[in-house]
N, C-alpha and C positions, 0 to 999 in steps of 0.2 A: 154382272157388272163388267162395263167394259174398262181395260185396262191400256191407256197407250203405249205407245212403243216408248217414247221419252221419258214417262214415270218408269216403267219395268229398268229403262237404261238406267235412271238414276238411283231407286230403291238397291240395283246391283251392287253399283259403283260404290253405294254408302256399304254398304254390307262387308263387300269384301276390304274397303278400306277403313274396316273397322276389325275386322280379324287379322288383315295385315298391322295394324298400329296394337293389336295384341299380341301379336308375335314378337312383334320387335324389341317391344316392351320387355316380354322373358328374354330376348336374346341379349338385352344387355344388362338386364340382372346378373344374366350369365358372367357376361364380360365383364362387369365391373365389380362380381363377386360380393352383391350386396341388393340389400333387396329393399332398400330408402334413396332412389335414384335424384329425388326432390322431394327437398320439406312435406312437398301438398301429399307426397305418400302417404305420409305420416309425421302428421306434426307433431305430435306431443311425442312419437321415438325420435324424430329430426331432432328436437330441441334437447331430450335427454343423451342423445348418441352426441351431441354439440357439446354440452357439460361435462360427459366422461372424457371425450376429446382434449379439452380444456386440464383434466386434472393430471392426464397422462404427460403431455406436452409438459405439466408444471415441475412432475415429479422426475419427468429428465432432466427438467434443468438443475430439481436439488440433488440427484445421481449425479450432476460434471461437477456442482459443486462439492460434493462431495467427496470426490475422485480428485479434486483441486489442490481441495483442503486437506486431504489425508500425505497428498504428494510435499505440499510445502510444511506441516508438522511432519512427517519424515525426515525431510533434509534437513528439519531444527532439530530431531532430536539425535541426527548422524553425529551431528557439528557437535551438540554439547556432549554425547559420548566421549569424543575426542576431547573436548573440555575438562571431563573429570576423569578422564586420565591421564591428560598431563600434569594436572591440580596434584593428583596422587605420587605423580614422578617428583612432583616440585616438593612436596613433606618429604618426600623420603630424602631428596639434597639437602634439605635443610636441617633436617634431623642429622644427617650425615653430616654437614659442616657444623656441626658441635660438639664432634671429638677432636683430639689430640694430633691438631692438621696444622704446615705447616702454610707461610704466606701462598706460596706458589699451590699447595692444592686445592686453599679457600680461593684462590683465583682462577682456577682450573675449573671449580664448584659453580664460580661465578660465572661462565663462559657458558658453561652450560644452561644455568638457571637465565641466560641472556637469552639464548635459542630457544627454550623454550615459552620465553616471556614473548617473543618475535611470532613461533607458534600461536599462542592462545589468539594475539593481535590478529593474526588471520582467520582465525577461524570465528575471533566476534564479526569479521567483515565478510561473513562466507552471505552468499548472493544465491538466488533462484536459479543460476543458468538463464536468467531473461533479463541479469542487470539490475534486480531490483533484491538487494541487500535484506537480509531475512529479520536483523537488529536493530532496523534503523528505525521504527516506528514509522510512522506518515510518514517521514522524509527518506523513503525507501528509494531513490534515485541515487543518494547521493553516502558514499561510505560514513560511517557512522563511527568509527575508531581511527582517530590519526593520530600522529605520533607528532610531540613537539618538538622545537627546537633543543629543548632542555633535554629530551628522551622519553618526558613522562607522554602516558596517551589520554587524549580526551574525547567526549561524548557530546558529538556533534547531532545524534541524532532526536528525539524527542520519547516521550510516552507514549506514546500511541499501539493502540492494538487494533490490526485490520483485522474487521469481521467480516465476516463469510453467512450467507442464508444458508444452511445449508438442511431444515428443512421447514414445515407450516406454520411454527411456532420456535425456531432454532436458530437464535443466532452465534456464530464459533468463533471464537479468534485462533486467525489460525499462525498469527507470532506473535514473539515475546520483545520488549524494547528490551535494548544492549544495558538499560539501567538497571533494569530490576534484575536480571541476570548478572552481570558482571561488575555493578556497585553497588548491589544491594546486599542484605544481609537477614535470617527468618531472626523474630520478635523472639525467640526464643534461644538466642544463640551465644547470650551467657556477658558475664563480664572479660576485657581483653587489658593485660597487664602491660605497662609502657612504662619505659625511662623517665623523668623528667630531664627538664632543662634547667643550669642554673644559670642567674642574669650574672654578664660582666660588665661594670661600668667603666666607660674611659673618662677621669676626668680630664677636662679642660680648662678647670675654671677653678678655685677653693672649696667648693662643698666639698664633703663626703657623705657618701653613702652608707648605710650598712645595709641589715639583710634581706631579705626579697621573700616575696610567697608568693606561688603561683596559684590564680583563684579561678582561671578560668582557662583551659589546654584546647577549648572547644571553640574562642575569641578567632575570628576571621583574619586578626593583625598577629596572630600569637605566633611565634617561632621566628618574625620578622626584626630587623634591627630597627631601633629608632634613636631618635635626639628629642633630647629634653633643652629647651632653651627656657633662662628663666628672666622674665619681664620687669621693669619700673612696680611699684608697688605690688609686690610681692604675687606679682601673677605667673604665671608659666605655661608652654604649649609645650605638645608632644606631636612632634611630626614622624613619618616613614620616610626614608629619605630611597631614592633622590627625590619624592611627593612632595610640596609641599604643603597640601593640605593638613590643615589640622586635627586629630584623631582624636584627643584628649587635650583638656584647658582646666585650669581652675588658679584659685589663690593658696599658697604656699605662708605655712603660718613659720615664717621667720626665728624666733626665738625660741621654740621648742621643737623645731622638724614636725615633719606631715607627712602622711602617706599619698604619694601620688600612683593611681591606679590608670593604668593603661593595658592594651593589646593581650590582654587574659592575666596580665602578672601585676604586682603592689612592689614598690621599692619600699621600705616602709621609714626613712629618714635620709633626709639633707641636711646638713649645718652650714650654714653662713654663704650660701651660693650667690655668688656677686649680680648687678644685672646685667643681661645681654649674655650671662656665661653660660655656657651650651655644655651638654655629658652626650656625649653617642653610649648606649646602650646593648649591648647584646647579648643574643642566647649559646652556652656552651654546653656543654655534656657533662652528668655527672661527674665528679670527681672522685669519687671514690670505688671499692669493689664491691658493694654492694650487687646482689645478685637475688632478684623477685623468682618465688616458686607459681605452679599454677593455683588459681586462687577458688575455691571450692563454697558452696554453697550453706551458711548454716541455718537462717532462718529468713525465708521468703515473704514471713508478714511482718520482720521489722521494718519502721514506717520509714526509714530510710534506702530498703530496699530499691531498686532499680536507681538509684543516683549517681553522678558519676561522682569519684573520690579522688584525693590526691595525697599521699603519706611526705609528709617532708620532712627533713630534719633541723633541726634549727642548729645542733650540735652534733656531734661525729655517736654520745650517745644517748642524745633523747629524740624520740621523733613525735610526732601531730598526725592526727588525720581530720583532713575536715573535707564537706560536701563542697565541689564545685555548681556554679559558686558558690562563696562562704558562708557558713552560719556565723551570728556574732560568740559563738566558741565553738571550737574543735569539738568531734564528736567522741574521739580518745585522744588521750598521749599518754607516755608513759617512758621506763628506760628502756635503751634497747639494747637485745641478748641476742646475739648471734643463732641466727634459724628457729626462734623462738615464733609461732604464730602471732601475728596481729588482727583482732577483731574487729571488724566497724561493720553497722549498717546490712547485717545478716548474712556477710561474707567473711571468708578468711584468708588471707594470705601469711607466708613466712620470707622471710629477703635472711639471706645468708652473708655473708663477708662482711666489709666495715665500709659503710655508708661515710661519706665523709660530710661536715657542717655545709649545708647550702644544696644538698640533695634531694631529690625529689622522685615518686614512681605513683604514675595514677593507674588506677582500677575503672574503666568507662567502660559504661556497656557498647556494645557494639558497634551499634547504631552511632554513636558517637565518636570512637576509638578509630574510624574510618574504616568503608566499604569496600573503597576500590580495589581490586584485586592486583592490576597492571600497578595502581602506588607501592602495595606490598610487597610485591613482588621486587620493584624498582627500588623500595628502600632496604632489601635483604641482599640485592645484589652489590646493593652500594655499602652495605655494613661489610661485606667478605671482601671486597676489593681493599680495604681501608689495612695497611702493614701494623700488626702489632706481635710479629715476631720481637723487636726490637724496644715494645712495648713494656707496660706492668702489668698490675693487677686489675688498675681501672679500664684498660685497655678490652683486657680477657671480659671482664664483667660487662662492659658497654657490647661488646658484640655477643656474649650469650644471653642479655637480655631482649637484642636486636632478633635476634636468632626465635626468640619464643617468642615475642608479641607476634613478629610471621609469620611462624608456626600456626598461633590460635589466630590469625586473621586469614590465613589460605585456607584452614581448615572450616574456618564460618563462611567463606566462599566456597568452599567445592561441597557445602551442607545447603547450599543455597541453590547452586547448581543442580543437586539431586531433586531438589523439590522443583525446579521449574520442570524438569525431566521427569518426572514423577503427574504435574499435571497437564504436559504432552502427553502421556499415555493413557493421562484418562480420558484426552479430547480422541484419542485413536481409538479407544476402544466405543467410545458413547458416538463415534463417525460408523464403524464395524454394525453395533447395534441398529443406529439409521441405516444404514442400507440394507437391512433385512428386512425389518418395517417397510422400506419404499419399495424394495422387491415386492413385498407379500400385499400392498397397497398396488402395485401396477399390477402385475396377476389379478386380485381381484377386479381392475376398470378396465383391463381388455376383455376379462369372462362376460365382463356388463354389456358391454361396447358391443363382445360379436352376438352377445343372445339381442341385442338391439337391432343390429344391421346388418350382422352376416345371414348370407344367402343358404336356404335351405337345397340344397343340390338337386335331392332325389325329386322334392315337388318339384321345383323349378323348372330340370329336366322332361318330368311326367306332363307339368303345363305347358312345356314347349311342344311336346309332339300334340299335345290336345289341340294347341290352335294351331298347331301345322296343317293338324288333319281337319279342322273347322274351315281353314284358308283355303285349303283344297276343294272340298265338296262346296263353298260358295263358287268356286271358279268354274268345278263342272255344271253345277245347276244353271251358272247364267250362258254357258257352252249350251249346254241342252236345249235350253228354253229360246235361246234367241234365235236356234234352227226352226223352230218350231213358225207353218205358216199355212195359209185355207187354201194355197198353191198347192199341198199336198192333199188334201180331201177334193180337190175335182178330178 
């Protein structure tokens, strides 16, 4: 068969440009340290090595977040560290301002429990280091505790809890709003014993008054002054002044006096109040030395359980207890015996000294009795400031009851504090847990990855010199062959 010179040329050409494009081919297996150069490799490893790809890339993103989230629950739970140890420093002053202290050291007391109140304010405003306030819920921009005019501090920022991916199935918050921390209070944090107030009336006009009950300490107008004006056929408003708005309205029965109920309290009689004649109204401080102990637990399934209460006296000695608000009768009364316990409602408490006629001390569960810590704290500094070197007995008694309701409400905040710090650490340890999981999840999809893609060396090597040496002996045979001519056999 004869063969031309133009086929032999080209049959060459194909040949060795076919062991050169298999050379090449190992040589950048080599290079590229893998041996799926293109899909058409291998498609069905391209598209599995493309998945594992996929899962690794994910599970770094839940490793930064994770590393995110562990960094900004650290710096919350630095901050509220420092929270409930100053909580701790503030009982121990308070405890301490209820010995045998003169004005100047309860103001000393006071100076101090100021710096630290100034403390806590910063550290509910403590920030990422990027500006964005750890307490402010969504409104992480912008500080979350300011201080008003008056001194007291309010909560500018919202509820909210940023959450975090931070793994397949995981989502974390990784803060707490400045409410549920520093105005809130746990469901379990007992009843909280206070003062009452008792109402003075100023008249201006012929009625009188007589004595008062307070029915509701929980009333959004309560502790506020008002005027009573009373109207043409026998009507009346109750304004807040300087408001004019009207709070409370009704008909006033003329001839036998009427209870008119307003701003959580009842005056419970007028006689003869002309029309257009106005009473200003307001709230003062016990009057007498009465002195509440702490109030102890006796039966948790009487059905008055959890209510809030109010003890008044009607006389210096008998006293009432009834639920706020009122039932239509008291749930006890009886006479009263100096530090004798009083039962109601599957609590107990005892009041010491002599209560005087128009005195009052409620029992409210917490939740009710107030939350805020910065009010607490503000109303304890403003009870020690107040001189009653110069004072009596009601004097002593109004600020060691100021003293304990404090007492038990810093100590249901820094119980409240411990639990929010209690479930930071179990977001830190269940973050600790995922990333061992995601560790032992990336190890296993790179083992996948390189049994997928990565390059067997030693063949690879072995099949590089194979067609080195195939590329070779094509290049001699078409050397040899293309010398070859019938020039040489004549």
């Amino acid at each position: 068969m004869r063969i031309s010179t133009q086929s032999f040329y080209d049959q060459s050409r194909t040949a060795m440009n076919l062991q050169q494009s298999n050379l090449l081919r190992v040589q950048q297996q080599i290079g590229a340290m893998t041996k799926i150069l293109a899909p058409s490799d291998d498609p069905i490893g391209a598209t599995r090595a493309l998945g594992v790809s996929q899962s690794l890339a994910l599970n770094a993103q839940y490793a930064a977040s994770r590393t995110q989230a562990t960094h900004t629950l650290s710096l919350e739970d630095n901050a509220l560290q420092s929270v409930t140890t100053i909580l701790q420093d503030i009982k121990g002053l308070v405890v301490q301002a209820g010995g045998t202290l003169t004005d100047a050291d309860r103001g000393t007391i006071a100076t101090t429990l100021q710096s630290r109140f100034d403390q806590l304010q910063g550290l509910a405003n403590t920030d990422d280091g990027n500006g964005q306030f750890l307490f402010a819920g969504f409104k992480s921009g912008s500080m979350p505790f300011v201080k008003q005019a008056d001194g007291s501090i309010e909560y500018t920022g919202d509820q909210g809890q940023r959450l975090m991916q931070v793994d397949v199935s995981r989502q974390m918050a990784t803060t707490d709003d400045g409410r549920s921390i520093f105005q809130t209070v746990q469901g379990g944090a007992g009843y909280v014993n206070a003062s009452g107030d008792a109402v003075a009336v100023i008249n201006a006009d012929t009625g009188v008054a007589s004595t008062h009950t307070v029915v509701d300490p929980t009333d959004p107008n309560y502790g506020k002054d008002f005027v009573i004006k009373f109207l043409p056929d026998d009507k009346y408003e109750v304004t807040v002044p300087p408001e004019t708005a009207v709070v409370a309205s009704g008909t006033y029965d003329t001839p036998t006096g009427n209870q008119i109920q307003f701003g959580g309290i009842k005056i419970n009689r007028f006689s003869t109040p002309n029309d257009n004649g106005t009473y200003s109204v307001s709230l003062a401080k016990n009057a007498g030395s009465g002195v509440f102990s702490a109030n102890s637990v006796l039966d948790p399934t009487d059905t008055n359980y959890g209510k809030d209460f109010i003890i008044s006296f009607p006389t210096a000695d008998t006293y009432e207890v009834n639920t706020v608000p009122p039932g239509a009768e008291p749930l006890t009364k009886g006479a009263y015996t100096d530090g004798s316990p009083i039962k109601f409602g599957g609590v107990q408490i005892n009041i010491s000294g002599a209560p005087a006629a128009s005195d009052s001390f409620t029992v409210s569960t917490a939740k009710n009795a107030g939350t805020n810590m910065f009010t607490a704290i503000g109303d304890v500094i403003a009870a020690l400031k107040k001189p009653i070197d110069t004072g009596g007995s009601a004097e002593r008694a109004q600020l060691l009851n100021a003293l304990s309701t404090a007492n038990k409400k810093i100590t249901n905040a820094h119980d409240n504090v411990v639990t929010v710090r209690s479930s930071i650490g179990s977001r830190l340890q269940e973050l600790d847990s995922l990333n061992v999981t995601g560790d032992s999840r990336t190890l296993f999809d790179k083992s996948h990855l390189s049994d997928l893609q990565d390059l067997d060396y030693a063949t690879a090597i072995s099949e590089f010199y194979q067609r080195q040496t195939a590329l070779e002996a094509t290049q001699q045979v078409f050397v040899k062959v293309q010398k070859i001519s019938l020039l040489n056999y004549i």
